[in-house]
Structure formats: structure tokens, C-alpha cells
N, C-alpha and C positions, 0 to 999 in steps of 0.2 A: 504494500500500500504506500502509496507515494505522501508524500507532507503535507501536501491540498487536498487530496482524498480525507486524510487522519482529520484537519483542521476543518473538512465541510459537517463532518460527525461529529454531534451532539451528544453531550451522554445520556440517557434517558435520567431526566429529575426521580428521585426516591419518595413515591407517595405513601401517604399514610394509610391505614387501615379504613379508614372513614372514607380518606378519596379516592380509595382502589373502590369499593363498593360503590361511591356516588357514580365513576369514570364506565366500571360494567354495568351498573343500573341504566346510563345512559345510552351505552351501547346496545343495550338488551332492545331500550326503548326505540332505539334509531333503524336496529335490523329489523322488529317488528312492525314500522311502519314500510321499511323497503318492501317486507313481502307484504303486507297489506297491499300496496302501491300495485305491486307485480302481479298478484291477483286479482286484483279487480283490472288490470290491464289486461290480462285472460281473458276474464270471464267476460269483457267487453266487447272485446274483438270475436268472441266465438258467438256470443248472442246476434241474435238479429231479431228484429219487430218483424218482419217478412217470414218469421216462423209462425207456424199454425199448431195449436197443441191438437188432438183428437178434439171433436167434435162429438163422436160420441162414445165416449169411452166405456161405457158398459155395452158395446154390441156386441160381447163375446158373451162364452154359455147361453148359446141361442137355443139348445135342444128344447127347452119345454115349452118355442115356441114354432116346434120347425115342423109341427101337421100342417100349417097355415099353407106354408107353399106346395101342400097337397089338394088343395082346397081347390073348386072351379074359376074359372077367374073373375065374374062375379061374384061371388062368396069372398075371395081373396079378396078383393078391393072393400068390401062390406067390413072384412075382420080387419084391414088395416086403416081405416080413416080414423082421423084425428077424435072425432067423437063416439067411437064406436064401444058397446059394451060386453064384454071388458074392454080397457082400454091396454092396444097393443102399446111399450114405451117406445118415442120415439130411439131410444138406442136399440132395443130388439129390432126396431123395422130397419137400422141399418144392419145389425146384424142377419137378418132374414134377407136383405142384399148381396152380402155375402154368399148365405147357403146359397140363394138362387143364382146367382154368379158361378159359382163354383160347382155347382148339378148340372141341372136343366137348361139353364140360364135362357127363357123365354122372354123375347121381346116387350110381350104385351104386361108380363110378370114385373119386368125389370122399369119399363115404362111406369107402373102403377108406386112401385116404391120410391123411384126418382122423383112423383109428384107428391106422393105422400111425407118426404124429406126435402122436397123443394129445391133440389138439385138437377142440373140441366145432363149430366154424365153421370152413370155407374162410377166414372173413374174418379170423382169425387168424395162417395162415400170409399170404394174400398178398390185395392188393385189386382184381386179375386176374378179369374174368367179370363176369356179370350177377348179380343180385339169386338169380338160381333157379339152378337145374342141369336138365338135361333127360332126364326119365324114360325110358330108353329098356327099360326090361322088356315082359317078353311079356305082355299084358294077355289076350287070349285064342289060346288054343291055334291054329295053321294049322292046317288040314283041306285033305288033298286029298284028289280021289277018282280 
């Protein structure tokens, strides 16, 4: 170590018992605000208001409502309006979204629960099924003879 090295080092002052505990009390206090600081600069940057939590978060365990989408579709729409009694919750009727998404997945089925949840796309409530739903209307009349 050269003479200007030796003469730029200071020696460390001898604190007392008192100011060693005030000097780490401070310390303590000064790291805890650093990570405060850096945690909430986390949790900032990863949040967004552009996030959407569930809308309906109990449309799971839909079984004891899932004869419904056995139902004619008449009847269907009967069991699932807003006023109907019993009243289906609206989280079951997304959940019954789901089932019928992911079964059958009929058009006129899947139409009736998009109005009854006031959603313009299945892929709103849930991302259950394929890209289509499947037509199942009477396109021509049965004739017997």
C-alpha cells in the first residue's frame, strides 16, 4: 500500500454500546424501507387494472346442476332465466357453459346461456369447446308415411 493509499484511510471511530445499537437500529430501519420500496416496485409493475379477476367464481361443482342441459330447449331456457323457480345462480349458468361447451356444445344451448349471462361469446365466460358449436336444428321437416 503506497503513503496516499495508507493517508486516504480513515480508521473506523470506536462507538459505544449505545451507538452501535442506535447505528444497527438505523440500519435495520433503512434496509426495511429499501425492501419495502422494492416490493411495492414489484408488485406495481406486475399488476395491471387491465386485469379481470373471474366473474364468476363459483361456476365450478356444477354437477347438481348438470340434468339442466339435458332438458328440451324450451324447458332449458325456462330453468335458466333470471326469474325462474328455483333460481339457477348466475355462477352455475356459467358453469353449465362450461359443461355444455365441453359435451354437446349446441348452438341454440350455448346461445340461450350467453343471453342469460349477457355475454356476446362463449369465449367470455369460459375457454371450454371448440372454435364452433354444433347446429343441431331441424333443417328439414321428417316425413313419414
Amino acid at each position: 500500500m503506497s503513503k496516499k493509499e495508507a493517508d486516504q484511510i480513515r480508521p473506523v471511530p470506536e462507538l459505544s454500546e449505545a451507538e452501535r445499537k442506535a447505528a444497527e437500529k438505523e440500519g435495520v430501519k433503512e434496509a426495511y424501507a429499501e425492501s419495502a420500496k422494492s416490493n411495492f416496485a414489484a408488485r406495481s409493475a406486475t399488476e395491471s387494472p387491465d386485469v379481470q379477476t373471474d366473474r364468476w367464481p363459483d361456476r365450478h361443482e356444477i354437477m347438481p346442476w348438470s340434468h339442466l342441459v339435458d332438458l328440451g330447449l324450451d324447458a332449458f331456457k325456462d330453468a335458466i332465466k333470471p326469474d325462474a323457480d328455483p333460481l339457477v345462480p348466475e355462477g352455475k349458468v356459467a358453469g353449465l357453459m362450461e359443461l355444455e361447451r365441453s359435451g354437446k356444445n349446441r348452438t341454440e344451448y350455448v346461445k340461450a346461456l350467453c343471453d342469460r349471462l349477457g355475454v356476446s361469446s362463449p369465449l367470455e365466460v369460459t375457454s371450454a369447446g371448440p372454435g364452433f358449436t354444433n347446429d343441431v336444428s331441424q333443417l328439414n321437416q321428417i316425413k313419414r308415411d
